[in-house]
N, C-alpha and C positions, 0 to 999 in steps of 0.2 A: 645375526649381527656380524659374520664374521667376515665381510666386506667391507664394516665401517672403517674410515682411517682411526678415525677416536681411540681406536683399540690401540693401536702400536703407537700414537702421536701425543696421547695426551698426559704428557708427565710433567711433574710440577712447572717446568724451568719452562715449557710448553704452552703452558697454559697462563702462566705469568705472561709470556712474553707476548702473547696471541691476543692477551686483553688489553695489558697494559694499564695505565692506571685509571681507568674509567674506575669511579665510583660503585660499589657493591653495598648492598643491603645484606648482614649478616644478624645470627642469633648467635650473643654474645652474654659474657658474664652468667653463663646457664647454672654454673658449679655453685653461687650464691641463691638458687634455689630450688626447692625440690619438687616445686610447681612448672619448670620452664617450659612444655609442652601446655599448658593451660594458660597460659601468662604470656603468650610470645611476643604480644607486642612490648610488655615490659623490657624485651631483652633484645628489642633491636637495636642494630651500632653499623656504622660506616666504615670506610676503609675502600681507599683506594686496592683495585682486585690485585696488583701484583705485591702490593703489603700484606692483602689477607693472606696470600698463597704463603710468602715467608715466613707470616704469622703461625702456620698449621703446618705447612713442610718439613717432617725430621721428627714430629713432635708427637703426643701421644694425648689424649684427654678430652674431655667434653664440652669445654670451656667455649669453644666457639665451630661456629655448621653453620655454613651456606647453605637452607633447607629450601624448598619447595613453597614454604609462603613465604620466602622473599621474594617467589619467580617474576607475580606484575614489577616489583620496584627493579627487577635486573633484566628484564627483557633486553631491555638496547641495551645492554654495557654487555652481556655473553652470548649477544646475536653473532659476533664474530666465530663463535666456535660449531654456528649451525652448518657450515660447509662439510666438516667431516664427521656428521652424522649420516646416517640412512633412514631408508622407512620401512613400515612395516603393514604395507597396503592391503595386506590379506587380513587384518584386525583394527585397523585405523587409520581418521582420517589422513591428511596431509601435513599433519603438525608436529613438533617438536616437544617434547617431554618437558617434564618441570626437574630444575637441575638441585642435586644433593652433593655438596663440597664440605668434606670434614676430614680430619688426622684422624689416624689409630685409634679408637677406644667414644669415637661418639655413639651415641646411644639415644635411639626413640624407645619410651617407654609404650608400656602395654597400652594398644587403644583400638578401634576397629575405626574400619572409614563407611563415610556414604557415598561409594561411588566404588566399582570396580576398579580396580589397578593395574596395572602391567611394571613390574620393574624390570629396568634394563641397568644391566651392571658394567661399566663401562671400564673403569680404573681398581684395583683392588680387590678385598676380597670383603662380603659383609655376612654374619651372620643370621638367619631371620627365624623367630620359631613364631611359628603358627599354631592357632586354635581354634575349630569351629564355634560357631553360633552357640551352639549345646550345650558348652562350657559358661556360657555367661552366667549361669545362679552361684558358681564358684569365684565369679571373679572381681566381688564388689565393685560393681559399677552402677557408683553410686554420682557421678559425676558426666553427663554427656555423655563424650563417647570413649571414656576413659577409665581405667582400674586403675582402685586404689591399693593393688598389688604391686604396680611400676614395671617391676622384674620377675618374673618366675623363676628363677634363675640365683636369685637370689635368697639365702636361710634367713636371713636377719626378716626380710620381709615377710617371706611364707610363714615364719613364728607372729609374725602378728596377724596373718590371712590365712590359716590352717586349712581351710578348706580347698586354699587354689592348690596345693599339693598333689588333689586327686584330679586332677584339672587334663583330660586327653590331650598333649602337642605334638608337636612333630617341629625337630631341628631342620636348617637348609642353610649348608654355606653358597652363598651366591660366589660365582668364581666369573671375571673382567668376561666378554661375551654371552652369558647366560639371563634369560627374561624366566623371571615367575609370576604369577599371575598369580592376584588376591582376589577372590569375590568379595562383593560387597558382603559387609555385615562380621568378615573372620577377623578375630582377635590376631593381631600381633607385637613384638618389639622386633628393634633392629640395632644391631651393635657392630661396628665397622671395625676391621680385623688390620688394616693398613690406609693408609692414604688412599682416600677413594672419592669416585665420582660417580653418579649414577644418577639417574631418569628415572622419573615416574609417568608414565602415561595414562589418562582417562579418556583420552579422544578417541572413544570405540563407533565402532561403525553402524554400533546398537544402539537403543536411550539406555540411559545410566547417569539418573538425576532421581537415584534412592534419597535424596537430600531432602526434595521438595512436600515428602512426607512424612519426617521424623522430627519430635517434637524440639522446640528450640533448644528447651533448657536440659 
């Protein structure tokens, strides 16, 4: 990545000013519940993108995140910042990542995907801990594809999940330039360390539609 302009260009006042006030689909009001990853549509909110960015610039907290299922509702309104991106042709097709806009201290809780992942860490720093597949009899999931552990990370919760205590992870601070790759099926959370932006990528040059066979509920 270290030819992207994104890297040295994309700082708040940047990114405000590059979108302007085109209309953003955010995940808002998350701190009024402790379901917001399960609920998301409950917690979607608008805002024109250079009020989101003032909204979250300087600040610190969970409250509100530009995630990655806003990406169909923001296509057109952050197609303007696809120019100082790159590609990554030797692992994907010819497309653009799904964009992650949050302040200091947002947080995905524990949950695995169906679908391989690529992150690319553009702005910021975020921290990701990881857990294989193997760990899931530890990690009440009881819920889709989510533990009702939230945090690993966290004593208050492990006192009511004692078992995810013994649970194998491995820490990874992501640092602005750096791509980690999640296979499908590994448990993680994500907690952003500063003002950060980041891309997820699943447009691999493989099939990777683990989706089409895991049960709904």
């Amino acid at each position: 990545m270290e030819d992207w302009p994104a890297l040295k260009r994309w700082t708040p006042d940047y990114l405000a000013q590059k979108v302007g006030p085109a209309p953003v689909t955010f995940q808002g009001d998350r701190n009024n519940s402790g379901d917001f990853e399960l609920y998301k549509d409950n917690h979607a909110r608008r805002l024109p993108f250079d009020q989101f960015i003032r909204k979250i610039a300087g600040t610190s907290g969970n409250d509100a995140y530009l995630t990655a299922y806003n990406s169909a509702a923001n296509r057109q309104a952050l197609r303007v910042l696809e120019d100082d991106l790159g590609y990554l042709d030797d692992f994907l097709t010819p497309e653009h990542g799904m964009i992650w806009i949050g302040p200091a201290g947002t947080f995905t809780p524990l949950h695995f995907d169906l679908t391989n992942n690529l992150l690319a860490q553009v702005v910021g720093r975020k921290v990701v801990t990881l857990l294989p597949p193997s760990e899931t009899p530890l990690l009440a999931n009881t819920r889709h594809v989510f533990s009702d552990v939230h945090d690993v990370g966290d004593m208050e919760r492990l006192r009511l999940y004692p078992d995810a205590r013994f649970a194998n992870r491995v820490e990874v601070v992501l640092h602005p330039g750096e791509l980690l790759y999640i296979p499908v099926g590994w448990w993680h959370q994500v907690r952003s360390l500063d003002f950060s932006v980041m891309l997820t990528y699943t447009n691999f040059l493989w099939p990777n539609n683990a989706y089409e066979d895991f049960p709904a509920d």
